[in-house]
C-alpha positions in Angstrom: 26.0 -0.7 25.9 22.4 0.3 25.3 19.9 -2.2 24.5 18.6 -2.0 20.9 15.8 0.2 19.6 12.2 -1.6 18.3 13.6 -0.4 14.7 16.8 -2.2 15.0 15.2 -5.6 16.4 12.3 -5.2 13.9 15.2 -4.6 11.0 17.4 -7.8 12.5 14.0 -9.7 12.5 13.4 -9.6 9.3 17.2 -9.6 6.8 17.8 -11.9 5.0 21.1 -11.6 3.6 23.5 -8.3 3.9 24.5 -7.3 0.3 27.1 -4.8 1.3 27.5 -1.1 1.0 24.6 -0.1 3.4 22.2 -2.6 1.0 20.4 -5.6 2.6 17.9 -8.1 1.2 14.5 -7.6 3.9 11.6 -10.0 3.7 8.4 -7.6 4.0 5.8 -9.6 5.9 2.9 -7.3 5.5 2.2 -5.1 2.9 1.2 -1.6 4.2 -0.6 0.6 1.1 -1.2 4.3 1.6 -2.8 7.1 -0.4 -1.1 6.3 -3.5 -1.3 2.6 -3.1 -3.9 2.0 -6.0 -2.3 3.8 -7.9 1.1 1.9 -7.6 -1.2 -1.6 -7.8 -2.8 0.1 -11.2 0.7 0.5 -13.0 2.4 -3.0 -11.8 -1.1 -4.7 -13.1 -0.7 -2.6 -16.3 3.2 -4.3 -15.9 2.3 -7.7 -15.2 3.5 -8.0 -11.8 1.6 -9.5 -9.6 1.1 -9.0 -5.5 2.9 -12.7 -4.2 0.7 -12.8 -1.7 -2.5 -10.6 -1.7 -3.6 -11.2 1.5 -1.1 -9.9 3.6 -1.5 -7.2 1.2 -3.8 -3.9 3.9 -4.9 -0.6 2.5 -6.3 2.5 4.4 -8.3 5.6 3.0 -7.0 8.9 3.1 -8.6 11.5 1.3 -12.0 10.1 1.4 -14.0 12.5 3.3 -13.8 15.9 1.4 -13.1 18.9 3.6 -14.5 21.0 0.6 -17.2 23.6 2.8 -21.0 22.7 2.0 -20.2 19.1 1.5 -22.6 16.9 2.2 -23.2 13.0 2.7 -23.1 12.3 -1.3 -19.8 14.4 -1.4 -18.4 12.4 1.0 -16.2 10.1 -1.2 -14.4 11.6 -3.7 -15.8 11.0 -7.4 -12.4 9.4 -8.6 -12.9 6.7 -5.7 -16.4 5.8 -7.7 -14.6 6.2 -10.8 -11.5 4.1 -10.5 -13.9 1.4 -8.9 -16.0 1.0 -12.0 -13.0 0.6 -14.0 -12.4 -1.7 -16.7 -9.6 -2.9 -14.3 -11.8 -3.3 -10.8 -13.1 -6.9 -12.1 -9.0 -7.9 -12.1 -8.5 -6.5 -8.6 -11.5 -8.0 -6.6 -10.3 -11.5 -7.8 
């Protein structure tokens, strides 16, 4: 028998229980955001949720550096990055 992949021991790592019908209960020890992450923060804030534990919450930009031709260093980041940080909301998620 061939030994397991890095997804299987990483998946076996990290169940908790096995609910049945391809379904299982994972604890998530890091919270990966992408592209839309803000976004997805932005609505469960709006919600009421709350991240359990912010900081094994990591982000990465994507997007930021327009590839618009003529752009220059004050095109660099996107106006809607400098807009959704001055939002009445960007107090709430520095805390």
């Amino acid at each position: 028998m061939a030994g397991k992949t890095l997804f299987d021991k990483i998946w076996d790592r990290h169940v908790i229980a096995e609910l049945g019908g391809g379904y299982a209960l994972m604890h998530v020890s890091r919270h990966l955001m992408h592209d839309g992450g803000a976004a997805a923060l932005e609505r469960n804030r709006l919600k009421g949720y709350k991240v359990r534990n912010p900081e094994l919450t990591f982000a990465t930009m994507d997007h930021a550096v327009s590839t618009e031709p003529g752009r220059t260093a004050a095109t660099a980041i996107p106006a809607r990055t400098a807009a959704w940080a001055a939002s009445p909301s960007a107090s709430a998620r520095a805390r």
